[in-house]
N, C-alpha and C positions, 0 to 999 in steps of 0.2 A: 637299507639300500646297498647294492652292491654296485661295487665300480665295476665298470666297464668301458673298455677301450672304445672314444669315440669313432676311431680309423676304421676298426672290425663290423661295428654299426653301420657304419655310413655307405649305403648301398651305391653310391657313385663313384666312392674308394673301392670299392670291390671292383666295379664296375670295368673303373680304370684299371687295375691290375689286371685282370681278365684279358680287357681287349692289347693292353701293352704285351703280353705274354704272348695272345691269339697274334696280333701285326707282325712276329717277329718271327713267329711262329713259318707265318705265309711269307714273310719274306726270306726266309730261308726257303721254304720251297722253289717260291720264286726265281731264285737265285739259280736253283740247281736246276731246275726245270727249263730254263732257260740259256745254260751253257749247255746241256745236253742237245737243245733244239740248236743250237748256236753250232756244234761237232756235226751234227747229224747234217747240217743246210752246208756247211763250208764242204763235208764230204760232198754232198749229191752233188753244188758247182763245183768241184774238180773234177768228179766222175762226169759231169753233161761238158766240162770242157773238153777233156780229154773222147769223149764219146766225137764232140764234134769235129776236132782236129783230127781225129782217124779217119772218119765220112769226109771230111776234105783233103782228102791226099789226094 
């Protein structure tokens, strides 16, 4: 018999490393995907502010 690591075996330990890797993964995207959308939405209200305070002079 040869030993073997029960941790390497056990397909829920696997399982769990995967998706911890995978969560961290998408939340780093998240992250960034979401400050870019966060730049890009604070531009367009300063530019619709600035757009409307011209048309109201």
């Amino acid at each position: 018999m040869t030993h073997r690591d029960p941790h390497l075996e056990n397909p829920n330990f696997i399982w769990l490393n995967f998706s911890t890797k995978f969560y961290f993964q998408i939340l780093k995207m998240t992250q960034n995907l979401f400050s870019q959308f966060l730049l890009k939405y604070d531009v367009f209200v300063k530019s619709k502010i600035l757009i409307t305070k011209g048309v109201h002079k």
